[in-house]
PDB file as gemmi writes it, atoms N, CA and C in Angstrom:
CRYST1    1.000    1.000    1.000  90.00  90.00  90.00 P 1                      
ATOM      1  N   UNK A   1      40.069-101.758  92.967  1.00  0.00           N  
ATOM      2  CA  UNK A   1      41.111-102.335  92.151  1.00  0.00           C  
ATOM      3  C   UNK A   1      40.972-101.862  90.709  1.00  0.00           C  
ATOM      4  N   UNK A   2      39.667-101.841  90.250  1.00  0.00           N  
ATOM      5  CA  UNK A   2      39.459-101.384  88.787  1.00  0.00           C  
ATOM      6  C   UNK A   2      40.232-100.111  88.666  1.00  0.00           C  
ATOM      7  N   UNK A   3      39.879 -99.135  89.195  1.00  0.00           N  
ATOM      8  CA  UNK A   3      40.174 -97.365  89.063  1.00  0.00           C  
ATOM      9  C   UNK A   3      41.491 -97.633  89.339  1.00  0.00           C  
ATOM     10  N   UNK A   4      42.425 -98.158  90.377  1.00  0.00           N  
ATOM     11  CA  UNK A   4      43.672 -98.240  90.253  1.00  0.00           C  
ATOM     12  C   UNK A   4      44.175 -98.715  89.478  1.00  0.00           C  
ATOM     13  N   UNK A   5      44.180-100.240  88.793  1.00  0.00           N  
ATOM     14  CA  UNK A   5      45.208-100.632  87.995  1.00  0.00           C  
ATOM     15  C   UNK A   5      44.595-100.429  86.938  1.00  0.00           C  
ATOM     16  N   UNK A   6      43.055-100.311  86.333  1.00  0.00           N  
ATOM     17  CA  UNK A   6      42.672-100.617  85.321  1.00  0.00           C  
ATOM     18  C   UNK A   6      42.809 -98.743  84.301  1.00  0.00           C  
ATOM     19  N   UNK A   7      42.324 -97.644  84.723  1.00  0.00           N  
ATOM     20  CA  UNK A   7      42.796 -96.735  84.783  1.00  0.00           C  
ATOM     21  C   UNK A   7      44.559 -95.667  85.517  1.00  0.00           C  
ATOM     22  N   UNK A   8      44.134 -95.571  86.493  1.00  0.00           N  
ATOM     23  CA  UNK A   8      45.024 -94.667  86.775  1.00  0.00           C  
ATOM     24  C   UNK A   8      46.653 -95.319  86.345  1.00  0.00           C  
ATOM     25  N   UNK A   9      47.369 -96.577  86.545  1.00  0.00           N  
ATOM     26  CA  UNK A   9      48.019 -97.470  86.432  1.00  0.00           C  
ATOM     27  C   UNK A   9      48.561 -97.056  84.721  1.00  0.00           C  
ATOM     28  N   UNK A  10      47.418 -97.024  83.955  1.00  0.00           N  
ATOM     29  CA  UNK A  10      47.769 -97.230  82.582  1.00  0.00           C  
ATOM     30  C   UNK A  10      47.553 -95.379  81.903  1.00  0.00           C  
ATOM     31  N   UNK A  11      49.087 -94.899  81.459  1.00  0.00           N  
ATOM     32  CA  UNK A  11      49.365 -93.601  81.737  1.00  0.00           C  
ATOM     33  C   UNK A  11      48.691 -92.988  80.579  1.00  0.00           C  
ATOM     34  N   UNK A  12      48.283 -93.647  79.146  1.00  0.00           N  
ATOM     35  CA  UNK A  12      47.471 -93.779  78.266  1.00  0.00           C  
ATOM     36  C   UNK A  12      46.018 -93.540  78.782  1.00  0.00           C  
ATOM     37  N   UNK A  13      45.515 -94.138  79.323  1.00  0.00           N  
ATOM     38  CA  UNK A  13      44.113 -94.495  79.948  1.00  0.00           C  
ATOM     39  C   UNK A  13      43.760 -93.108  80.387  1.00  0.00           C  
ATOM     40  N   UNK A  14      45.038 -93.173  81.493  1.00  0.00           N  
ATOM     41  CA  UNK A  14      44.288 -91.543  82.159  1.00  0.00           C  
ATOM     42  C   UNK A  14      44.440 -90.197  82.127  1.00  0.00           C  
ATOM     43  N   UNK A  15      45.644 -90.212  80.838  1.00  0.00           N  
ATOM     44  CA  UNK A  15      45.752 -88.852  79.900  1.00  0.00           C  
ATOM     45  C   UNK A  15      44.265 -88.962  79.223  1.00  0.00           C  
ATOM     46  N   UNK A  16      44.380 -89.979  78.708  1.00  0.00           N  
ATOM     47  CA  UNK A  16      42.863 -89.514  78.104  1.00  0.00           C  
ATOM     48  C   UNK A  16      41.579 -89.308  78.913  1.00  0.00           C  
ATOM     49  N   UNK A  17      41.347 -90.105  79.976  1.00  0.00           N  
ATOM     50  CA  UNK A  17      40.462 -89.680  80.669  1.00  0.00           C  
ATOM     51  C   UNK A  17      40.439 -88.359  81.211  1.00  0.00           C  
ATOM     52  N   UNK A  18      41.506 -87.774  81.771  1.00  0.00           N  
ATOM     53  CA  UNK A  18      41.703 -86.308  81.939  1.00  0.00           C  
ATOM     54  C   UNK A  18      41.585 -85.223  80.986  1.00  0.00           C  
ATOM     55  N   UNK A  19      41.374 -85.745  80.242  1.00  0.00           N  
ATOM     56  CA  UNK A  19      41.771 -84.822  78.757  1.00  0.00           C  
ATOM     57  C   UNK A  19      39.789 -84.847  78.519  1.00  0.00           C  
ATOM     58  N   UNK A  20      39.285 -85.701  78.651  1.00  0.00           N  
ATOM     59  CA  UNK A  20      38.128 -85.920  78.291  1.00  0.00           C  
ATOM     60  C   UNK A  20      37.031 -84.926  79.606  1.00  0.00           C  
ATOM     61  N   UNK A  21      37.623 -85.488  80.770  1.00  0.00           N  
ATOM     62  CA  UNK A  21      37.038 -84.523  81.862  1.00  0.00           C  
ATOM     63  C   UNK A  21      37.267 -82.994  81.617  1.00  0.00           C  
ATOM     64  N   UNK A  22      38.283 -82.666  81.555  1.00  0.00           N  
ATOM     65  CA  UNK A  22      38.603 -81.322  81.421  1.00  0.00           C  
ATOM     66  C   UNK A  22      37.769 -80.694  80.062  1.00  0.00           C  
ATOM     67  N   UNK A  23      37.702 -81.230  78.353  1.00  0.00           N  
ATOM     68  CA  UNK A  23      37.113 -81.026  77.639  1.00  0.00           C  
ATOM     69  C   UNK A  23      35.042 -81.113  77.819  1.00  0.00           C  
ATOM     70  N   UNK A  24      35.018 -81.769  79.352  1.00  0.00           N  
ATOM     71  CA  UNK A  24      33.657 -81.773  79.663  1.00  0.00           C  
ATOM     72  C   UNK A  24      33.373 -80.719  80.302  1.00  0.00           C  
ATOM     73  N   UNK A  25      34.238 -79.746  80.901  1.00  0.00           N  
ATOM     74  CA  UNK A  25      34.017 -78.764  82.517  1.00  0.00           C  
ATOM     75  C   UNK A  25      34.319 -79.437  83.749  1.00  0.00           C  
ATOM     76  N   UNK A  26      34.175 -80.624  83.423  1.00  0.00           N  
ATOM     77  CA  UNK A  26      34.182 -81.325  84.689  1.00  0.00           C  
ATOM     78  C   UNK A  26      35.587 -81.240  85.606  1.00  0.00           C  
ATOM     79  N   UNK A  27      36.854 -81.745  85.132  1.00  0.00           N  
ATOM     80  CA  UNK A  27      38.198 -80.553  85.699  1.00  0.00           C  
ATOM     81  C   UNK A  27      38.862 -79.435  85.052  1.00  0.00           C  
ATOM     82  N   UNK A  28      38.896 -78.302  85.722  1.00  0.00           N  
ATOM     83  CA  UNK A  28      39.601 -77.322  85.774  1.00  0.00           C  
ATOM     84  C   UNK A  28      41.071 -77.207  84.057  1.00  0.00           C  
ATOM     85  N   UNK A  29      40.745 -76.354  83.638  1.00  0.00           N  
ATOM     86  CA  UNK A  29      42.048 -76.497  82.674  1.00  0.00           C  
ATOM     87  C   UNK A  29      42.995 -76.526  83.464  1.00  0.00           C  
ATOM     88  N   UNK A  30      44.427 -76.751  83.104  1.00  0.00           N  
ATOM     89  CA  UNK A  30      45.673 -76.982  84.041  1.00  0.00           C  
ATOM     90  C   UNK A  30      45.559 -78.341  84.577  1.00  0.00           C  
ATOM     91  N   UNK A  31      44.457 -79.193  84.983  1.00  0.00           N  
ATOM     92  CA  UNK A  31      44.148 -80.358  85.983  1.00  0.00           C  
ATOM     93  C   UNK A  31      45.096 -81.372  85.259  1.00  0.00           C  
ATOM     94  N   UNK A  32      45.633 -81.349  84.075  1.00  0.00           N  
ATOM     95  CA  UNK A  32      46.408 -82.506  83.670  1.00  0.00           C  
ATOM     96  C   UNK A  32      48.047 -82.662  84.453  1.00  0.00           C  
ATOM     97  N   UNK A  33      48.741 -81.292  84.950  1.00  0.00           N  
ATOM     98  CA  UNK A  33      49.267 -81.041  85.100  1.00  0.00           C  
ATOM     99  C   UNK A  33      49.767 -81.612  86.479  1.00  0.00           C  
ATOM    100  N   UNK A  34      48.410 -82.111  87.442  1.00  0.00           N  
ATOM    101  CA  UNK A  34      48.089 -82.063  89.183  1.00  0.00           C  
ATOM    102  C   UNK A  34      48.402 -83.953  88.996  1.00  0.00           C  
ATOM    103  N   UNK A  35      48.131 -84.384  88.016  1.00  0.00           N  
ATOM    104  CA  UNK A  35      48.269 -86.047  88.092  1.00  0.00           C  
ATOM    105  C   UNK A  35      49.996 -86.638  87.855  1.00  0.00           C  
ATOM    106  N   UNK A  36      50.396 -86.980  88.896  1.00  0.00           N  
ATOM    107  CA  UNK A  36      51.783 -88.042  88.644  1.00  0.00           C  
ATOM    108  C   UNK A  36      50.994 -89.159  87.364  1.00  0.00           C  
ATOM    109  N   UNK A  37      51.883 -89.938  87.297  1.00  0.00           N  
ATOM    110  CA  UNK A  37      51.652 -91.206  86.265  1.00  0.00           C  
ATOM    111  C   UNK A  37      52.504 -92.322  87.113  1.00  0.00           C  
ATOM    112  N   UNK A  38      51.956 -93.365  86.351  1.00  0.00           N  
ATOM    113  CA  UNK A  38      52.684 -94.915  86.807  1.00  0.00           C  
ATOM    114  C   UNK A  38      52.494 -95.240  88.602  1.00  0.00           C  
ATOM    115  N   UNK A  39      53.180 -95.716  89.043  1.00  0.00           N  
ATOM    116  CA  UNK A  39      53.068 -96.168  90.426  1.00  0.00           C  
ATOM    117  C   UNK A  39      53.074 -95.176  91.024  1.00  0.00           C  
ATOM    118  N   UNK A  40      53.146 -94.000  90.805  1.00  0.00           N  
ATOM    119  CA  UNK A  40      53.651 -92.757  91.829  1.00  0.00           C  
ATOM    120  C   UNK A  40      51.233 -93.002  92.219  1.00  0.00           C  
ATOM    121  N   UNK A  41      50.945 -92.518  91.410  1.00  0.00           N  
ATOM    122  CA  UNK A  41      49.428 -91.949  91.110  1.00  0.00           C  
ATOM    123  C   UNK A  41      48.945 -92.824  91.674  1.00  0.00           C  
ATOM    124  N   UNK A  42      49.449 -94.576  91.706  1.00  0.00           N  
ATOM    125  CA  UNK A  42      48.641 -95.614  92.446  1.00  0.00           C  
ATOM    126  C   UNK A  42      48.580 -95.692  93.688  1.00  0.00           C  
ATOM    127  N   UNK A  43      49.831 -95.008  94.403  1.00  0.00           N  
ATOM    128  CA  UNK A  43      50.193 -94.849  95.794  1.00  0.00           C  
ATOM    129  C   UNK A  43      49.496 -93.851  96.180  1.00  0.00           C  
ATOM    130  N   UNK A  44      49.385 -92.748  95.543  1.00  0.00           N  
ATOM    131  CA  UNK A  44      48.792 -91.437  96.049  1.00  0.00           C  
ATOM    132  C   UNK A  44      47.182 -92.313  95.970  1.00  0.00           C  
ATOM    133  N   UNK A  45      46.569 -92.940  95.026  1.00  0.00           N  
ATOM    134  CA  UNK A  45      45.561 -93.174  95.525  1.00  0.00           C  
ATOM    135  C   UNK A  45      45.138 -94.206  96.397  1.00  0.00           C  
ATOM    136  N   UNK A  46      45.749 -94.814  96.748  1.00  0.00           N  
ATOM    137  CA  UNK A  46      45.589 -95.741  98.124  1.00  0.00           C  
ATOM    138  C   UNK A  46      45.704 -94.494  99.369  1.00  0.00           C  
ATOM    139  N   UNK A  47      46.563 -94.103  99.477  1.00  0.00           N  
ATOM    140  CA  UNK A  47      47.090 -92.670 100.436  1.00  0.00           C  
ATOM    141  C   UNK A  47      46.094 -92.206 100.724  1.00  0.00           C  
ATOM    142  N   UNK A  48      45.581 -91.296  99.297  1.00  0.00           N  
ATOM    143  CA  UNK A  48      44.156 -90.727  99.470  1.00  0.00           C  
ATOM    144  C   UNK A  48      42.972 -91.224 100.330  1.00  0.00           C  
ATOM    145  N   UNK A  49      42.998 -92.653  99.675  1.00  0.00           N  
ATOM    146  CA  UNK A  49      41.808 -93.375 100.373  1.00  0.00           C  
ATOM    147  C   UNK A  49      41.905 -93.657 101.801  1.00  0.00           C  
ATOM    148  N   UNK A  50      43.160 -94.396 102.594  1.00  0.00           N  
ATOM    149  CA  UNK A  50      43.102 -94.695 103.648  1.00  0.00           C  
ATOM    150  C   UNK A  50      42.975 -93.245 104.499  1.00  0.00           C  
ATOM    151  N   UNK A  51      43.175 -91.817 103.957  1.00  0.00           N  
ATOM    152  CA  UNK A  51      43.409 -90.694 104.949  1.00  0.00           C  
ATOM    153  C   UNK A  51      42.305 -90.273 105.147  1.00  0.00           C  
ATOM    154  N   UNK A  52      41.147 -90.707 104.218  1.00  0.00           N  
ATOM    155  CA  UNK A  52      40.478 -90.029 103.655  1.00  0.00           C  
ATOM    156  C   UNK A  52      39.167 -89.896 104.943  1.00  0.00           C  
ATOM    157  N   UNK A  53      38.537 -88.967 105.688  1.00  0.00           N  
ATOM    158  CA  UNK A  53      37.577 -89.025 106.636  1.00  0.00           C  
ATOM    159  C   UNK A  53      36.783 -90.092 106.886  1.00  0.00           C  
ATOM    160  N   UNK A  54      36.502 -90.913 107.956  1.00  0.00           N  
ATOM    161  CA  UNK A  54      35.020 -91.382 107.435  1.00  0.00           C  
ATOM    162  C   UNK A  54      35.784 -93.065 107.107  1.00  0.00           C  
ATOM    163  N   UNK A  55      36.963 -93.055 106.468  1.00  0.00           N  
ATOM    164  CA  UNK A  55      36.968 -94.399 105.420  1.00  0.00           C  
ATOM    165  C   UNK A  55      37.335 -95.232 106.930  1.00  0.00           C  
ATOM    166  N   UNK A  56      37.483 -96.211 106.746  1.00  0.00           N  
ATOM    167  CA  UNK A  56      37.994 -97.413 108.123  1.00  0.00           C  
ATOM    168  C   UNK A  56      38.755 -98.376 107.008  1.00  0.00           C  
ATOM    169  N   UNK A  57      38.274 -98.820 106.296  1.00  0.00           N  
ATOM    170  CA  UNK A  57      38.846-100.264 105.406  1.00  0.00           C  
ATOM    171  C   UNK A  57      38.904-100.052 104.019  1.00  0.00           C  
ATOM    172  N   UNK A  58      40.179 -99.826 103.523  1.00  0.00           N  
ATOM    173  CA  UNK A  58      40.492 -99.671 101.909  1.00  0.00           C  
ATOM    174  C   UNK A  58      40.219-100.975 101.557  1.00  0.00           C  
ATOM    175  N   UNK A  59      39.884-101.639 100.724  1.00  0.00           N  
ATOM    176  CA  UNK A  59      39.911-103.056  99.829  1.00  0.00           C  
ATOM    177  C   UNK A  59      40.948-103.321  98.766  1.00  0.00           C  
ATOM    178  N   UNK A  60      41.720-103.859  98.945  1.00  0.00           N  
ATOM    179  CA  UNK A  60      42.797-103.740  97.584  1.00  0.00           C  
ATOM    180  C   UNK A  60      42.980-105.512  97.211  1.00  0.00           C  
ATOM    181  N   UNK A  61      42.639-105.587  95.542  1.00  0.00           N  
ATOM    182  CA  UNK A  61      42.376-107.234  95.313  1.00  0.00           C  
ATOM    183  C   UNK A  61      43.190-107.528  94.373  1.00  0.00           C  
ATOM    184  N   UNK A  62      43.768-108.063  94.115  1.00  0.00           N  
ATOM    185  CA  UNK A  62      44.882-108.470  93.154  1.00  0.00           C  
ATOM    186  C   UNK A  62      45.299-109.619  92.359  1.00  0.00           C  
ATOM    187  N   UNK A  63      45.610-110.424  91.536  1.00  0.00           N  
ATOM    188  CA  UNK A  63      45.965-111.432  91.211  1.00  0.00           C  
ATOM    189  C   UNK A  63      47.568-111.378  90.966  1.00  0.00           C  
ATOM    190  N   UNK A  64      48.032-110.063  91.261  1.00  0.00           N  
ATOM    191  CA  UNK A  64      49.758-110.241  90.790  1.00  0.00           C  
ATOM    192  C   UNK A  64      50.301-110.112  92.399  1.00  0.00           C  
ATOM    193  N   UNK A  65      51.400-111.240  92.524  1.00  0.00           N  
ATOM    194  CA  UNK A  65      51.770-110.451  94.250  1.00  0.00           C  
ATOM    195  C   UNK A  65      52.546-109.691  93.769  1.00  0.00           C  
ATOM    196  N   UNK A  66      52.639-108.755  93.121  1.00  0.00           N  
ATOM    197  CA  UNK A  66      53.963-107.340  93.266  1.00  0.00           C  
ATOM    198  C   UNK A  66      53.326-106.383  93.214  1.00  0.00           C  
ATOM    199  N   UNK A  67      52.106-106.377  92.808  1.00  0.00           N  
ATOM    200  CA  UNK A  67      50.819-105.401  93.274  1.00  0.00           C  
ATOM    201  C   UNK A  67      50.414-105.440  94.686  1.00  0.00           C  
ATOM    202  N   UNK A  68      50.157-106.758  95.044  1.00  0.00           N  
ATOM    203  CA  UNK A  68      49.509-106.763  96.276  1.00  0.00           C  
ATOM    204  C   UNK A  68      50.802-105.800  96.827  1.00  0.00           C  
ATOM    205  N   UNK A  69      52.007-106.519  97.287  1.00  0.00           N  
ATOM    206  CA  UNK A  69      53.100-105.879  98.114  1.00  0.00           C  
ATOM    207  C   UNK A  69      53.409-104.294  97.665  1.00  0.00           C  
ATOM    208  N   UNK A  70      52.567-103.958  96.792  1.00  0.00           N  
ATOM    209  CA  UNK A  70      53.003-102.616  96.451  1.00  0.00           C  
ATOM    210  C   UNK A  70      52.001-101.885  97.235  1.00  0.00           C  
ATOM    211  N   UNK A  71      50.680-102.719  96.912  1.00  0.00           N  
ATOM    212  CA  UNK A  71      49.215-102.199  97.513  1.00  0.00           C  
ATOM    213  C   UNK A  71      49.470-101.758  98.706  1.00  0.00           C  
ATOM    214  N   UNK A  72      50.307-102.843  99.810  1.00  0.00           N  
ATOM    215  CA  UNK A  72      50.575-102.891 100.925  1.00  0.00           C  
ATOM    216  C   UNK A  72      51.393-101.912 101.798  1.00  0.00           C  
ATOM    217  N   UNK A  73      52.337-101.872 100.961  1.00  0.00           N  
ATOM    218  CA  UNK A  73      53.337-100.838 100.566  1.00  0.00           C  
ATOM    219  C   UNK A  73      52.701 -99.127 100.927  1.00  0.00           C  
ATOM    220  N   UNK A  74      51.546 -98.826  99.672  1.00  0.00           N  
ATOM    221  CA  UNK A  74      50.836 -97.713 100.109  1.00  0.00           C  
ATOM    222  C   UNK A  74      50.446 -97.738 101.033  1.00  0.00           C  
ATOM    223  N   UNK A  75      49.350 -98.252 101.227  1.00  0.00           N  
ATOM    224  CA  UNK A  75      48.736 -98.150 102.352  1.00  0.00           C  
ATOM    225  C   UNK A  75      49.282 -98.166 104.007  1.00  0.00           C  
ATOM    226  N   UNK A  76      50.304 -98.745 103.832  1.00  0.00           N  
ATOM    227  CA  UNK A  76      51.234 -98.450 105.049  1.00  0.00           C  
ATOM    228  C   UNK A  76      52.122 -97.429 105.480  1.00  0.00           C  
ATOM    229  N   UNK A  77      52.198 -97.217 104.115  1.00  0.00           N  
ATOM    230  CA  UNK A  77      53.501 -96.028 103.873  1.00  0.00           C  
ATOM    231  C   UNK A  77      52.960 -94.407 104.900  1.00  0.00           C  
ATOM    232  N   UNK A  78      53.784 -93.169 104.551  1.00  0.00           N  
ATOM    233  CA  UNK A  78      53.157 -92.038 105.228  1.00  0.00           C  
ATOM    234  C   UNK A  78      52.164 -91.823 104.074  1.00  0.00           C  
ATOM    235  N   UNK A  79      51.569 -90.536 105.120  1.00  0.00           N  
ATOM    236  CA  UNK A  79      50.312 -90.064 104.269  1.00  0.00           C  
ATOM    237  C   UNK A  79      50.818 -88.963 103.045  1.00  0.00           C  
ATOM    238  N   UNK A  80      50.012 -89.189 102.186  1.00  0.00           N  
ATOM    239  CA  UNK A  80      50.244 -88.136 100.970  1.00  0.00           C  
ATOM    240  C   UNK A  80      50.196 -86.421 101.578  1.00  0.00           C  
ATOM    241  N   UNK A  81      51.562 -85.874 101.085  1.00  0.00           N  
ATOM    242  CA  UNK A  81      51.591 -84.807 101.592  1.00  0.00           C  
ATOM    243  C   UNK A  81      50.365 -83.780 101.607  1.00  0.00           C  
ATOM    244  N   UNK A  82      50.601 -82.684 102.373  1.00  0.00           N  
ATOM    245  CA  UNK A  82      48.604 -82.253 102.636  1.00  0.00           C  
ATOM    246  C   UNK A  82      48.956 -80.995 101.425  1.00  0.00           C  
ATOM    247  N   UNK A  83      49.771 -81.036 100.716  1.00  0.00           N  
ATOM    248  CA  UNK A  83      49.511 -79.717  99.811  1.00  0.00           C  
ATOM    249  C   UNK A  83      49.497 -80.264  98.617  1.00  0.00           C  
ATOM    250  N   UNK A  84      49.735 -81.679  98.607  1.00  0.00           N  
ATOM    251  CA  UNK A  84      49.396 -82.008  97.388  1.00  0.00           C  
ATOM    252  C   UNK A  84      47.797 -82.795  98.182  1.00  0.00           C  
ATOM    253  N   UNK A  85      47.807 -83.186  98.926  1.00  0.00           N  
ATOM    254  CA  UNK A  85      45.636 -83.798  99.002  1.00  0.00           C  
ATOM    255  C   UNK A  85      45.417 -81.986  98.735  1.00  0.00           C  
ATOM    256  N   UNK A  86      45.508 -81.467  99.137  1.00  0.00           N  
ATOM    257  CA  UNK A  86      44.560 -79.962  99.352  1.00  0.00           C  
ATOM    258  C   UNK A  86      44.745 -79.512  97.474  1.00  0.00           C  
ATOM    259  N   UNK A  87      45.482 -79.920  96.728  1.00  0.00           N  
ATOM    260  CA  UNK A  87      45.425 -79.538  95.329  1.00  0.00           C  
ATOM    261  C   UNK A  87      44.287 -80.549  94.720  1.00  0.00           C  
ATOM    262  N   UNK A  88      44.492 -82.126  94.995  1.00  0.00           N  
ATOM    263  CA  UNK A  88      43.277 -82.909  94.069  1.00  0.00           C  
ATOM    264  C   UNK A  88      42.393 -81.804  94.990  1.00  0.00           C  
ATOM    265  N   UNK A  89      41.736 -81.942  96.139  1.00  0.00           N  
ATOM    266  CA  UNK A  89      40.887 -82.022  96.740  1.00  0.00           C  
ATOM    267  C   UNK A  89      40.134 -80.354  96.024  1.00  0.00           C  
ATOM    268  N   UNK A  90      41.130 -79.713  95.328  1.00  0.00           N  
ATOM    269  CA  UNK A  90      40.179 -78.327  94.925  1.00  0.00           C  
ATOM    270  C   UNK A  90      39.930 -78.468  93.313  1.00  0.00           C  
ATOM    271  N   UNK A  91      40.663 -79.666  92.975  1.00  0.00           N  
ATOM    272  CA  UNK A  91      41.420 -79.522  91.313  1.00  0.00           C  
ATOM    273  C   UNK A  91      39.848 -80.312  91.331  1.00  0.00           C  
ATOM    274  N   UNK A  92      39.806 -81.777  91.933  1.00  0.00           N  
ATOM    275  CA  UNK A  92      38.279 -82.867  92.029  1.00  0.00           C  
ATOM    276  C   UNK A  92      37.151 -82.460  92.723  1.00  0.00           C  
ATOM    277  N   UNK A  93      37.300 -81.409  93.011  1.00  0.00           N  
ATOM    278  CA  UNK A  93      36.045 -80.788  93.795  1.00  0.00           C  
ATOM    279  C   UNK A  93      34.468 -81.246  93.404  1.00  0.00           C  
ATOM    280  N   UNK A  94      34.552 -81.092  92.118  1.00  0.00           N  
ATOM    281  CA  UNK A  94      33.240 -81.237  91.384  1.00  0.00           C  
ATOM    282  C   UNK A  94      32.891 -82.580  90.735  1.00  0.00           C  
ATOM    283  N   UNK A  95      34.037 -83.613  90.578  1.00  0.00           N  
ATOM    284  CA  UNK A  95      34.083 -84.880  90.570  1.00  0.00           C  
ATOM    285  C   UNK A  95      33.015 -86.006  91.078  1.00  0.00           C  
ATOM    286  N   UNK A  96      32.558 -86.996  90.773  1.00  0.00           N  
ATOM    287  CA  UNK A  96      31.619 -87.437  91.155  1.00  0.00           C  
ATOM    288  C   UNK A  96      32.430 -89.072  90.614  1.00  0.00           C  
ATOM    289  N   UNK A  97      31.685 -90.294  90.898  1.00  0.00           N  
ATOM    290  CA  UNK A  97      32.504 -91.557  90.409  1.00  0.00           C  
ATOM    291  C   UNK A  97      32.305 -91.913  88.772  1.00  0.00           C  
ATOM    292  N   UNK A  98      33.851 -91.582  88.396  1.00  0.00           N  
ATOM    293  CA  UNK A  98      33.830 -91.461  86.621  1.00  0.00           C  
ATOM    294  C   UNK A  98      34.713 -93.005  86.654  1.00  0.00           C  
ATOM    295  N   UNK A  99      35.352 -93.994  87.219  1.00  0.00           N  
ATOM    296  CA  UNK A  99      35.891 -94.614  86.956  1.00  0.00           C  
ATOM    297  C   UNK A  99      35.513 -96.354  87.051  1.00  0.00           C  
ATOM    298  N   UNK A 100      34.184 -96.158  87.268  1.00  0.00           N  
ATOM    299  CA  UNK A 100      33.805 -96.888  87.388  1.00  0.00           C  
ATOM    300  C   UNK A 100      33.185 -97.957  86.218  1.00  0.00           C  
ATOM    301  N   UNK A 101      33.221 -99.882  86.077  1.00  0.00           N  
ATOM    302  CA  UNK A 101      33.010-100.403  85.002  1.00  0.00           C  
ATOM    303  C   UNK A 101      31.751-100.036  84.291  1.00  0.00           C  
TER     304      UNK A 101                                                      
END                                                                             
């Protein structure tokens, strides 16, 4: 829930966080370019997660219900197209957990 609403959610938050990765090596120049903003980026990352190998149970916690039903929403929805996973998946390659409190 943090990395979704508390970052990615807030389009401020994760220009700069991207801006900060990329100024580390850590993503690719161009990588600002590979991120939607607003609800689009929150869906893709629920998407991500439920497709993702290995995962069985996303956790999504909320105190607003228009989040939850949105949460729900993703995660039910189709899967994130595979040429956009196959772009994070080369753009985050080297990524490790930055979003964390």
């Amino acid at each position: 829930m943090f990395a979704v609403r508390r970052v990615l959610s807030n389009p401020e938050a994760l220009q700069t966080l991207l801006r900060e990765l990329v100024a580390s090596g850590q993503l690719p120049d161009g990588a600002l370019t590979v991120f939607p903003e607003g609800e689009e980026i929150t869906e893709l990352a629920y998407q991500f997660c439920r497709d993702e190998p290995g995962i069985d149970i996303v956790l999504s916690g909320t105190g607003n219900p228009a989040h939850l039903e949105a949460n729900a929403e993703a995660l039910m929805g189709p899967p994130m197209p595979p040429h956009q996973r196959e772009t994070l998946m080369r753009v985050c390659q080297g990524l490790d957990s930055i979003l964390g409190n």
